[in-house]
N, C-alpha and C positions, 0 to 999 in steps of 0.2 A: 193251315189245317192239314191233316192228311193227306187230300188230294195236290192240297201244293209241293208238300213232300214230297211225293210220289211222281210228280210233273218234273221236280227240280232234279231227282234222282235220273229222271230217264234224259236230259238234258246232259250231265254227267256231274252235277254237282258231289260234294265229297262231304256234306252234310249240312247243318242249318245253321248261319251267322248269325240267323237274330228271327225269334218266331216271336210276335207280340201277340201276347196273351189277350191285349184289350178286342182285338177281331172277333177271339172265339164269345163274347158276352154281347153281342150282337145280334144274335138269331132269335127268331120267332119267339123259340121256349124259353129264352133266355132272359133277356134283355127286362122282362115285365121282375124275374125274380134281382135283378141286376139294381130294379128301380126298390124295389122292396127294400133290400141292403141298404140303400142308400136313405130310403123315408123310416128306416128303423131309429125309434126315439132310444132306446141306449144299447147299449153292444152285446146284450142278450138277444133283441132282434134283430140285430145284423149277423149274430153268428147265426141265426137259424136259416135268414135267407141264404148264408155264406156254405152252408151243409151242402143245400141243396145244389148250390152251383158248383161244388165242389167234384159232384159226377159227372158233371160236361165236363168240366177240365180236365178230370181225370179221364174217359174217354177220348179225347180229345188227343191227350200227349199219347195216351198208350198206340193210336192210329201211327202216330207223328213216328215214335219210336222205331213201332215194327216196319216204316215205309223205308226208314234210315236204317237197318239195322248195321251194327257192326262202325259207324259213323257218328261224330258228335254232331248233337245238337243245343244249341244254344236259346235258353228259354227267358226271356226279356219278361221282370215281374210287370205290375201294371203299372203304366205311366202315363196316360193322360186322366186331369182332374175330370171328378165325378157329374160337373154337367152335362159334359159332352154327352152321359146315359139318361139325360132328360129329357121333353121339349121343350123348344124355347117358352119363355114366359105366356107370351101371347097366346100361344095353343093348349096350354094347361088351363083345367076346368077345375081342378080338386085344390082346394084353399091349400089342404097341407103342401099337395105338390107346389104349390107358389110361391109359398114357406119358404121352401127346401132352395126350390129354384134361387132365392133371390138372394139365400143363407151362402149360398156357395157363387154367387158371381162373382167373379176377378175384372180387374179392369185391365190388367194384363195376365193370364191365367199360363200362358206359355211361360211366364216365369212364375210361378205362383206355386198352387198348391197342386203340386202333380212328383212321376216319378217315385225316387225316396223319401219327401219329406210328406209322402200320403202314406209309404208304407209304414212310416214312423210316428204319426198319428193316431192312425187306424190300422194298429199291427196287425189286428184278426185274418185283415183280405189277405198281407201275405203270406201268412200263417196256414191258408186257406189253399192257397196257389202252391207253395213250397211241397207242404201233404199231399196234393194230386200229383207233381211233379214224382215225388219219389212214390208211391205208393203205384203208380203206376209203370215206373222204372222197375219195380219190386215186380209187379204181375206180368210187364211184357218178358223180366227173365226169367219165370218160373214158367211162362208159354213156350217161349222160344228157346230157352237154354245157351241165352247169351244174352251178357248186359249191355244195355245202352249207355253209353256214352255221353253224362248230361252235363250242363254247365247253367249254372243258374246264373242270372246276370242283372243287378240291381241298377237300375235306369237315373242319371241325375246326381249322381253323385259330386259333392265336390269339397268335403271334408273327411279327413280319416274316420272321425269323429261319427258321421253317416254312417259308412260301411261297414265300421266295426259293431255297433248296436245291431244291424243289420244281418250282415256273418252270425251274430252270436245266434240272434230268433232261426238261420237257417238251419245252422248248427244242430241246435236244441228239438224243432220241431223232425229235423231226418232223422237226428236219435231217435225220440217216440215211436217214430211210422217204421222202419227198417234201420237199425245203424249195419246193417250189410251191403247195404248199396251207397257204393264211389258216386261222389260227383265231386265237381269242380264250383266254386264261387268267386263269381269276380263282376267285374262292374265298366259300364258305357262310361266312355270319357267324353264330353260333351260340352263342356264350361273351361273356360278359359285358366279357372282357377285349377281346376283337375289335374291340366295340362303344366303347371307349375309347381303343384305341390305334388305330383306323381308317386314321386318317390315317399311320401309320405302313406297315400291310399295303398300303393302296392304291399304294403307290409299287412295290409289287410284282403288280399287281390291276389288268386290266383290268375288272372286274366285279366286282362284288357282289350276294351272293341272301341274302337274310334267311332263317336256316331259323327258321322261328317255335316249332317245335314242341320242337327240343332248346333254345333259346332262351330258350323258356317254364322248361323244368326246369332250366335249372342258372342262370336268375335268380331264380327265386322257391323254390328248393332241393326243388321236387316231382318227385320221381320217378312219371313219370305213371301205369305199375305199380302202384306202391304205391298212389297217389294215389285215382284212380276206384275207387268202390264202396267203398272206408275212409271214409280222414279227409274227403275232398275232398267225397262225396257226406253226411257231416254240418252242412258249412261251407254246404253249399249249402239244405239245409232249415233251416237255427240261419239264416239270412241275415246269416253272418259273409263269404261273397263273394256277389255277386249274380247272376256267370254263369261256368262254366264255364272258366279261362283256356286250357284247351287248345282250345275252341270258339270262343270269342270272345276276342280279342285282349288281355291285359292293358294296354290302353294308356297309363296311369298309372305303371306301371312298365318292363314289358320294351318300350313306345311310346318313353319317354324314351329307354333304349336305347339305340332305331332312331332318335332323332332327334340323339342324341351320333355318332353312326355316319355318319348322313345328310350331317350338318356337318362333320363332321371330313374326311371320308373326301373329299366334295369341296371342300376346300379344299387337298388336295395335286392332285385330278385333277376342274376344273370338270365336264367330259363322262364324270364315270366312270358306266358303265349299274349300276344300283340296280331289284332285283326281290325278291320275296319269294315262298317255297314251302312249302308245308307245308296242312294245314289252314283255316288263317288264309286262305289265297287264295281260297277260295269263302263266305268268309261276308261277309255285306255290309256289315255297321258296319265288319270290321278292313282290306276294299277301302277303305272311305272313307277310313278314318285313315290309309291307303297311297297316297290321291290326293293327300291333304293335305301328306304327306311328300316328295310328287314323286319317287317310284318311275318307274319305267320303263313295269312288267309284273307283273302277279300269276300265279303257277301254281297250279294244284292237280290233282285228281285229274279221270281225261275225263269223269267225267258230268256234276260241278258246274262245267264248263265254262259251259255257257250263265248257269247262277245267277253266276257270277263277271262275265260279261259281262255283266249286268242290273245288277250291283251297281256295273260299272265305269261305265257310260253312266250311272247317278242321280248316281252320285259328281261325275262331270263335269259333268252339270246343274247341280248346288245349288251347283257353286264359279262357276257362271256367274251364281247370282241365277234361272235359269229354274226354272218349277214345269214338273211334267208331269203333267196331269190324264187321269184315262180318260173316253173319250168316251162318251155314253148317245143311244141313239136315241131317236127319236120323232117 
């Protein structure tokens, strides 16, 4: 939200790796018309709940913009499935909401119906989300007299096939609202498959962000849930893994990856921008192994902003040969 922007800014961040949209349909006012969207029996009343939420988004980025100005920002469509905007079963009282509830349960919903294959279902939301995006990029340059910097970034991808359908609805809807306002489209790599057919997605990708952390689990088959405080936290006392892969980088495995990805992906598009978000971006071994790869940009969350930038300047030293000593008085 704004105030994170504005937090990550004073911090010395150099703009936003990954703002997920699902946070802002969270609030008070929100979340009741969120539900609506969702119990609308066909796409006449989802678009009308979709209107309305369409003004907190677009508030919302216009904050995000002017806190960044001059700075990209990177705008993640919606990516987790639509129960998470429910209550659980047991606490619903309205038959239809029970309905609904039990129409959309996953028995693994982390791979299920979330991401791009919701926005390609139910194009409306990102139809919905892309409109405030630009239409608000439109109104922060006609305030301030300088454009922001936007990158739309389609979550879950991992066929051309996705992101091209996908580009095309983003395409089309920034034409309608403004075709004056530049933005960038491109997409989280996440899926193991992504990271192989790169070169394939990139012909549709002006970008690439590593999400490390779903990246992590559906390379190495841990559901990070189940994972921490089970099996993960016996692996790690039996010294069957030595640290944490959700903390520190697998680089051995979900590394190779990123470096199947890295290659591939520019060799359809030399200048394609290559960043990674998640976790991973504030710890300092998995910056280094992200200098090494010739990434762009690391994101993470605003506090471990500064530690990401400590970890980013060593990282560049030691590919220079330079030491950096601390100095001792006396």
């Amino acid at each position: 939200n704004p105030d994170d922007a504005a937090k990550a800014r004073e911090f010395g961040a150099q703009g936003i790796g990954l703002c997920r949209t699902e946070h802002m349909f969270f609030g008070d006012e929100r979340l009741p018309v969120v539900q609506e969207m969702i119990l609308a029996s066909d796409e006449a009343g989802r678009r009308a709940a979709l209107d309305r939420l369409l003004r907190f988004q677009q508030s919302d980025f216009e904050g995000i913009f002017e806190a960044m100005a001059g700075l990209p920002v990177t705008i993640r469509l919606l990516d987790p499935p639509l129960h998470e905007f429910l209550p659980p079963l047991e606490e619903a009282t309205d038959e239809r909401m029970r309905r609904r509830i039990k129409a959309l349960s996953e028995s693994n919903p982390m791979l299920g119906t979330r991401g791009c294959r919701l926005g390609l279902q139910w194009p409306e939301i990102y139809e919905m989300q892309v409109r405030a995006i630009i239409r608000a990029a439109r109104t922060v340059e006609e305030r301030t007299r300088e454009a922001p910097l936007v990158e739309i970034m389609h979550p879950l991808i991992g066929f051309e096939e996705e992101l091209r359908r996908l580009r095309e609805l983003t395409v089309r809807v920034a034409a309608e609202e403004a075709p004056e306002v530049e933005y960038y489209c491109g997409t989280m790599i996440e899926l193991p498959r992504a990271c192989i057919r790169a070169d394939e997605i990139a012909r549709q990708a002006d970008f690439f962000s590593f999400g490390t952390n779903d990246l992590t689990q559906t390379a190495l088959g841990f559901s990070r849930d189940d994972a921490e405080g089970k099996f993960l936290t016996y692996y790690l006392e039996e010294g069957v893994l030595e640290k944490n892969p959700f903390e520190t980088l697998d680089i051995d495995g979900v590394g190779d990856l990123m470096r199947i990805a890295v290659k591939r992906g520019r060799s359809t598009k030399p200048d394609l921008k290559l960043g990674i978000c998640g976790e991973h971006g504030g710890e300092p071994k998995s910056v280094a192994f992200c200098h090494e790869l010739g990434l762009d940009y690391v994101s993470c969350s605003p506090y471990r902003v500064p530690l990401a930038r400590l970890a980013a300047a060593q990282a560049a030293l030691a590919a220079t040969g330079i030491v950096a000593y601390a100095a001792a008085g006396g």
